[in-house]
N, C-alpha and C positions, 0 to 999 in steps of 0.2 A: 235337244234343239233349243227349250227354253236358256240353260244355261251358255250355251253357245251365244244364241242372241243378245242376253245380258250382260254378257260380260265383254263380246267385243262391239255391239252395238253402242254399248257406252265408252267405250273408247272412240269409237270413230264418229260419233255424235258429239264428243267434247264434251258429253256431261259429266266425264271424269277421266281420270289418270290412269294409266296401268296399274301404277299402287294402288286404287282406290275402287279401283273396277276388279280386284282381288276381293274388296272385301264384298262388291254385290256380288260377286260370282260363290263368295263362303255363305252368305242369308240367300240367298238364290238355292245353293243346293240343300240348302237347310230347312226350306221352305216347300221344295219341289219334292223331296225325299219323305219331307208328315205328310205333304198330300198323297200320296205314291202309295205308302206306309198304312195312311189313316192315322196319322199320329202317332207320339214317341212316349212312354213310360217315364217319369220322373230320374227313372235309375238310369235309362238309355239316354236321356237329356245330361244329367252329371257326367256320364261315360263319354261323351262327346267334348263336352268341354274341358273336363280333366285330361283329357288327351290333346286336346287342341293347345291348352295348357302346358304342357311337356314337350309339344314340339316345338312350341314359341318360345320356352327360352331356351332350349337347347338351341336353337335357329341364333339367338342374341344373345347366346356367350359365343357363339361361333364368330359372329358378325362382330359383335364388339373386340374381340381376340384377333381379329384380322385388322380391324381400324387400329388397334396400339401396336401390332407388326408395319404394318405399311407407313405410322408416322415414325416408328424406331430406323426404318431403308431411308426414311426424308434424314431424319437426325445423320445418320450416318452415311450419307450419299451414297449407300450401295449403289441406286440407281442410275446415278450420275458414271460412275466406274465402271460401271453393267453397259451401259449406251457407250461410253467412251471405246472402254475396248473392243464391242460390236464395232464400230464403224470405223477402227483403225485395221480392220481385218480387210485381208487383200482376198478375197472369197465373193466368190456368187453371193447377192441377195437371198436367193431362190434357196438356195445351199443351208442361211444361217433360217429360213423359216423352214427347211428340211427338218433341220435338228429341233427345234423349239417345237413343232409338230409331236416326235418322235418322242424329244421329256417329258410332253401332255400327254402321251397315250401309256408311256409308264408309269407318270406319277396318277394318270386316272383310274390304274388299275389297284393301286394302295391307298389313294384318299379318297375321299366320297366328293364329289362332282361339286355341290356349293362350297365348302370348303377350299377345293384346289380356285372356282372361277375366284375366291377374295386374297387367295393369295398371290396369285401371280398376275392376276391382271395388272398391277401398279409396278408389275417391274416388267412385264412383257411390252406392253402395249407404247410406251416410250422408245425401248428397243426398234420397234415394229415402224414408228413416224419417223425414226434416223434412217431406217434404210427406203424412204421414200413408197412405204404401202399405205393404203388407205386404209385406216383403220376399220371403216364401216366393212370391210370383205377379210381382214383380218378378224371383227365378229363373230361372223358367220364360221370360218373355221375353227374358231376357240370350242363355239355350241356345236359344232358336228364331234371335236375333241369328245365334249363334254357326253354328249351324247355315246359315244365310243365308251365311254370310263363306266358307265352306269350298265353297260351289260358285260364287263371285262371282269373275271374273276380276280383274286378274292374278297373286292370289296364290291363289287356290282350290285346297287342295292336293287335292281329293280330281278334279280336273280335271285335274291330274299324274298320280295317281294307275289314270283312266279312260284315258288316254293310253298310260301303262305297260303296263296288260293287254289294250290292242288298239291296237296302234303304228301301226295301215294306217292306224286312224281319224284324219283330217285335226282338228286342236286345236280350227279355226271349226266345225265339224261339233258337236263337243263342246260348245263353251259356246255355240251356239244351241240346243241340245239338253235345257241346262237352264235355258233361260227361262222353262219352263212354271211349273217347278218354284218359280223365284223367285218368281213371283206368286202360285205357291198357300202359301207361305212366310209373304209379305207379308200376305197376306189372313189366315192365322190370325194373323200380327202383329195387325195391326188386333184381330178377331174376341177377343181372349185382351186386349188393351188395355181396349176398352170394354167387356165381361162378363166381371169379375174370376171370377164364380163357378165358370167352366169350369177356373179352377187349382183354387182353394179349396175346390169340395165337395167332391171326396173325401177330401184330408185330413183338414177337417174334421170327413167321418165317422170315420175312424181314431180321431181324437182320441177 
């Protein structure tokens, strides 16, 4: 609960930014876990941050790898050629975000989830404002995609993940386990596809 509070109380207070309200949510649980704990051992303090370490720059060769791919699509106007021929196509709208749905939930099943959202969002989301969708409820289904990819065998990491914290469990046990899930994934795919309003009312209200 304290980290909960922390971390979106200071977003909705304005005392900070989502990026930044990351970082009290990391000293928040860093904090909550020595009290918890009774404190950490000098070895388990290194083992925290050597690790933290490893995911950070793996995280910023990943991010920085995607900022020199998406200025190479500018140099080269994939993007422009990509949008051109979407919107010369005599097709349903609905049809060309069928398919675009369809290469997310394949290519979620081979690439690990922040990787695919820095690759393709700078060629999708241009696509996506040509055929007259809002982007804010196009979003919303990139993250249910996204969502979908992270328990979709063989790279589903959070099926690594379920494996880690109960090793007896046999892996086919595990991803038959989240079959259910994929289809109830899929069906708010659909469901959030053809009734845009279920993104857009509440914002809306905000507005």
């Amino acid at each position: 609960m304290l980290l909960i509070v922390g971390v979106l109380g200071s977003i909705y207070s304005g005392l900070a930014t989502p990026t930044e309200a990351a970082g009290v949510g990391a000293i928040a649980a860093f904090v909550v876990t020595g009290i918890t704990r009774r404190g950490f051992t000098w070895a388990e303090i290194r083992t925290i941050f050597t690790s933290t370490l490893r995911v950070s720059a793996t995280l910023l060769v990943i991010v920085g790898s995607a900022y020199v791919f998406t200025q190479l699509l500018v140099v080269a106007r994939v993007t422009d050629s990509i949008v051109g021929f979407v919107g010369g196509l005599d097709v349903s709208p609905y049809l060309v975000v069928l398919i675009i749905m369809a290469l997310l939930v394949v290519l979620g099943a081979l690439v690990d989830a922040s990787s695919l959202l820095l690759v393709v969002t700078p060629i999708i989301v241009p696509v996506i404002e040509t055929l007259g969708f809002d982007p804010l409820w196009f979003g919303v289904l990139l993250v249910v995609n996204l969502e979908m990819a992270v328990i979709t065998p063989p790279v589903g990491l959070n099926l690594y993940a379920m494996k880690s914290a109960v090793p007896e469990l046999p892996m086919p046990d595990i991803i038959g386990g989240v079959a259910p899930y994929l289809a109830i994934e899929c069906g708010m795919l659909l469901a959030l596809l053809f009734v845009p309003e279920l993104v857009t009312w509440l914002p809306g209200l905000v507005e």
